[in-house]
C-alpha positions as CSV (number, residue, x, y, z in Angstrom):
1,X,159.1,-101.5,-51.0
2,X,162.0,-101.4,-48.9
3,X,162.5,-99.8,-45.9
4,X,164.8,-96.7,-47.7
5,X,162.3,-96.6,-50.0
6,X,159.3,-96.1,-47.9
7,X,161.4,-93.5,-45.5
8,X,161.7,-91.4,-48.9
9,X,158.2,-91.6,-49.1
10,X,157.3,-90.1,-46.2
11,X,160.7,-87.8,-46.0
12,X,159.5,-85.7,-49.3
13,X,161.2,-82.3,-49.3
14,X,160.8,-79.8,-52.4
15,X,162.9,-77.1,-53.6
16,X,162.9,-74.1,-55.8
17,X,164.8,-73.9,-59.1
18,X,165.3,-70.8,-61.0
19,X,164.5,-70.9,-64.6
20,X,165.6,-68.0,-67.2
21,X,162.8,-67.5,-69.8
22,X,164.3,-67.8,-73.1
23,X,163.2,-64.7,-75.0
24,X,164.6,-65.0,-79.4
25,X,161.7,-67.3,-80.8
26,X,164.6,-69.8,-82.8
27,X,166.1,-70.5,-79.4
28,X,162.9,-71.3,-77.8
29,X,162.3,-73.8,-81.1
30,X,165.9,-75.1,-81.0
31,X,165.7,-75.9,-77.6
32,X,162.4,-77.0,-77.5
33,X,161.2,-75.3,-74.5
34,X,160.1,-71.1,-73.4
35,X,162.8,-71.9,-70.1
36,X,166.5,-72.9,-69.6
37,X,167.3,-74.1,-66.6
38,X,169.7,-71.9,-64.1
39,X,170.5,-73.3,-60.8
40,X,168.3,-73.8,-57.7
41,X,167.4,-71.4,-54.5
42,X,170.2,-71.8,-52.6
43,X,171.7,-70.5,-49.1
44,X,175.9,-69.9,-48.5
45,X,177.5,-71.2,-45.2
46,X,179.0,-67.6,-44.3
47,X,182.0,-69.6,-42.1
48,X,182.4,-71.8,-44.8
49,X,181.1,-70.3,-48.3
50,X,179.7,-73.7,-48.8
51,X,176.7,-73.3,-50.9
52,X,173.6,-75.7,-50.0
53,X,169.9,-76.2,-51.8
54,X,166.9,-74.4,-49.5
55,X,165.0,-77.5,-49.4
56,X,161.2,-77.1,-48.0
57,X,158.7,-79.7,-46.5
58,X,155.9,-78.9,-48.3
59,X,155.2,-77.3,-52.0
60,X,153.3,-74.6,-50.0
61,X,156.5,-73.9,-47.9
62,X,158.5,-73.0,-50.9
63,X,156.2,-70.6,-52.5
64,X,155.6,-69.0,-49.4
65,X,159.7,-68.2,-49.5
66,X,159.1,-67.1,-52.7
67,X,156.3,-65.0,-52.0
68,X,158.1,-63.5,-49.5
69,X,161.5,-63.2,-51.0
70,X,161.6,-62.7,-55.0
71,X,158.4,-60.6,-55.9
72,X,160.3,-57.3,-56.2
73,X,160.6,-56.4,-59.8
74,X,163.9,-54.3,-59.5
75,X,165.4,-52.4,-62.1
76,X,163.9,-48.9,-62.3
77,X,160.9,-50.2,-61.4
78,X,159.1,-48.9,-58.3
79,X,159.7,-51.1,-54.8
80,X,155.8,-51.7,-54.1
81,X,155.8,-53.0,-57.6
82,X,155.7,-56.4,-57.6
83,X,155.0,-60.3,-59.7
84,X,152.2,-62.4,-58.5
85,X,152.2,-65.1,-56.2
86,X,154.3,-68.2,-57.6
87,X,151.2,-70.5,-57.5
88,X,148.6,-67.6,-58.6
89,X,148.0,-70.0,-61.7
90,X,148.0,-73.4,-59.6
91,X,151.0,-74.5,-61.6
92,X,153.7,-74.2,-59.1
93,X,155.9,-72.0,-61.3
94,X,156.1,-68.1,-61.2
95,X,155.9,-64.9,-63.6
96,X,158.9,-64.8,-65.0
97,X,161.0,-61.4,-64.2
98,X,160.8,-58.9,-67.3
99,X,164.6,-57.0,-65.6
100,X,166.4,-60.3,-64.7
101,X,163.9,-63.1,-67.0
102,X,164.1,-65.4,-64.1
103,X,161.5,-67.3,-63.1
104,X,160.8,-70.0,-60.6
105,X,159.6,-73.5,-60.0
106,X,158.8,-75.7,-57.3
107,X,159.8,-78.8,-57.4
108,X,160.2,-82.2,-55.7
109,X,163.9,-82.3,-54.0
110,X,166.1,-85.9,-55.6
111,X,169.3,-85.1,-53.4
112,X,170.8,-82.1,-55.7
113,X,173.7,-80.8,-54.5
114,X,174.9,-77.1,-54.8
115,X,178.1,-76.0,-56.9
């Protein structure tokens, strides 16, 4: 392994991308999946409006944002109304939304970068 290699090793970092469930039952077979994929959990540089990945240390890190950041339903529903916990199902991936159909996934961070 060389050295770049094993400093990506240790230098893991994870990240949160937000998934749209796919709801008419011929786009779900077309596609071959329940999820298209949106974007990722991202922060914008207010002096600069450049948009960068959140980017966590740990898997536990980013559902803790999540859990403290994207529960609220929305919509007409009431504010103490809210989804689970992302990992509630030890899969790393959240309810999905049944106002906005988003829904959202850890995963391991390759170096994305924001649009």
């Amino acid at each position: 392994m060389c050295h770049r290699e094993a400093h990506r090793a240790v230098m893991t970092m994870y990240c949160l991308e937000i998934l749209r469930y796919i709801k008419d039952e011929e786009d779900v077979r077309a596609r071959g999946g329940i999820f298209e994929h949106v974007g990722y959990e991202h922060r914008v540089d207010p002096s600069t409006g450049h948009r960068q990945i959140l980017r966590f240390r740990t898997k536990k890190k980013a559902a803790q944002h999540y859990d403290e950041n994207k529960r609220q339903y929305g919509g007409e529903y009431p504010e103490d109304y809210t989804l689970r916990a992302l990992n509630t199902h030890n899969t790393w991936i959240s309810d999905w939304n049944p106002v906005t159909r988003l829904a959202y996934a850890v995963r391991e961070d390759h170096g994305v970068v924001a649009r």
